[in-house]
Structure formats: structure tokens, C-alpha cells
C-alpha positions in Angstrom: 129.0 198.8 31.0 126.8 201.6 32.4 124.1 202.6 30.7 125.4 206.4 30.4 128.5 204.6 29.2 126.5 202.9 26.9 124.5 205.6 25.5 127.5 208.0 25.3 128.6 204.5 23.0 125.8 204.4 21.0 125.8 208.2 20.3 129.7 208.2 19.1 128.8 204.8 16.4 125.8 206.9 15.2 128.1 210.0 14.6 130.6 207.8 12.8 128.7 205.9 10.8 127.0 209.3 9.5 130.5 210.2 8.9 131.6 207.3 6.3 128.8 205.3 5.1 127.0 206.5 1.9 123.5 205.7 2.5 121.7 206.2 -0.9 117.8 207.5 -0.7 115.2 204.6 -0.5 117.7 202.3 1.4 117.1 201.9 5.0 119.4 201.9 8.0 118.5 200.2 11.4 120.5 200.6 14.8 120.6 198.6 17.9 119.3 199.9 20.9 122.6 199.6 22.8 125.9 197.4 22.9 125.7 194.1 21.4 128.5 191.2 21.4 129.6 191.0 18.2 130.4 187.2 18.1 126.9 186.4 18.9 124.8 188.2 16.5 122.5 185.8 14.1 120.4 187.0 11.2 116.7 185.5 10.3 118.0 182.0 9.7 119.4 182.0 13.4 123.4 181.5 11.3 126.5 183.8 13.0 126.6 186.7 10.8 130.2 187.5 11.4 132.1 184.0 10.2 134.7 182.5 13.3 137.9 184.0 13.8 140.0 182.9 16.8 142.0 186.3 16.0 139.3 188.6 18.0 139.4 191.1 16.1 136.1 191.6 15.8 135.0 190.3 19.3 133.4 192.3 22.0 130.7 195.0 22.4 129.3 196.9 19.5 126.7 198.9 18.3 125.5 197.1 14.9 123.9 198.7 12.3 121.9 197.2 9.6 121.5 198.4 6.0 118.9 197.2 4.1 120.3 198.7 0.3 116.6 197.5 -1.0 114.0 197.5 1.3 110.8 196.8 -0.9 112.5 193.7 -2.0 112.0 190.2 -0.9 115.0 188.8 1.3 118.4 187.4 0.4 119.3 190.4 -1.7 122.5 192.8 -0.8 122.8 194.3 2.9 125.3 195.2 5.1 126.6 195.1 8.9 128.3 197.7 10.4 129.9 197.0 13.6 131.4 199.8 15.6 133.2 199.2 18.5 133.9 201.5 21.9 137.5 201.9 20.1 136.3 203.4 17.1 137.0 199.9 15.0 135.0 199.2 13.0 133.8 196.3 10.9 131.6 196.3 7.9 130.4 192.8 6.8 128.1 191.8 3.6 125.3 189.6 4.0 121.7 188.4 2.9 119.7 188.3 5.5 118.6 191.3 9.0 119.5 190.1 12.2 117.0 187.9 14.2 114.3 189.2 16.6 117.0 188.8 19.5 118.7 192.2 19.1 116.4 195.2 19.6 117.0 197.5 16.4 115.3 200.4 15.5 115.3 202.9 12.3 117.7 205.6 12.2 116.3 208.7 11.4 117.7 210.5 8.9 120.0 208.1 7.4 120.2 209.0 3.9 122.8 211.3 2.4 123.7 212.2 -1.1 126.2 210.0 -2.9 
């Protein structure tokens, strides 16, 4: 994938996820820097946060966003994945843990909107 493509990617999953997930002030959202696989992302205890599914469904490049619901506590408390694909599928997945040091995230601005 180019990197326009990429970009242009990236900026359609940011306007989507803005579109229909309810971020709540005080909880914070992080983004990858670009395209991702899917299948391969780990959080802090290096596990597969997406569980195995020979369907692949939810296989392939995405952006992944992460949604730390409370951010001044310690970890293995409530947070969520959001994969969004070049399709426009999407895949949100609970879990305890943010994703390991291997996938470059970074805040997204402006994340919160009213419930």
C-alpha cells in the first residue's frame, strides 16, 4: 500500500470512528500511525488481542484504535479496540490491556464527545 493510499486510509477510520464511537470526557483514545495487520496485534503481555478465527473476517490491514475508558487507573481495567478496515468494516473488540510497543500509536486529538 502507498503511503498516500495509506494516509487517505487512516483519514477515512478517523472520520468514522468520530462518527460512531461515544467517547466520554476523561477517557482517552489512541490511533496507529498507519495500516496495521489485524491478526498480528499483541497488547502489553505480548497475547493476540483479537482471539483466532480461520473465518478472516477480521484479517488484513487496519487502522486500530485504542480506548483507554480510564486512564488514571492501573491496568487490566475495561478498554477497547477498534479495528477499521480499507472496506469500512469494522471490528470493535473488549480487552484489558494497550497494545505493545510494536505498533506506533499516538493520541487523537479531540476525541471526546458528549454522550
Amino acid at each position: 500500500m502507498s503511503k498516500r493510499a495509506v494516509v487517505a486510509m487512516r483519514d477515512r477510520a478517523i472520520e468514522q470512528f468520530r462518527q460512531y464511537v461515544v467517547v466520554p470526557k476523561g477517557a482517552v483514545v489512541s490511533v496507529s500511525r498507519g495500516a496495521v495487520n489485524s491478526s498480528e496485534v499483541r497488547d502489553k503481555d505480548n497475547r493476540y488481542v483479537l482471539p483466532y478465527d480461520d473465518s478472516e473476517r477480521w484479517t488484513g490491514d487496519a487502522v486500530v484504535f485504542f480506548v483507554d475508558w480510564h486512564p488514571r487507573t492501573n491496568w487490566r481495567h475495561d478498554c477497547t479496540y477498534v479495528f477499521v478496515f480499507a472496506d469500512g468494516r469494522a471490528y470493535v473488540w473488549p480487552h484489558t490491556l494497550p497494545p505493545n510497543d510494536e505498533i506506533e500509536m499516538e493520541e487523537l486529538e479531540n476525541a471526546e464527545c458528549s454522550a
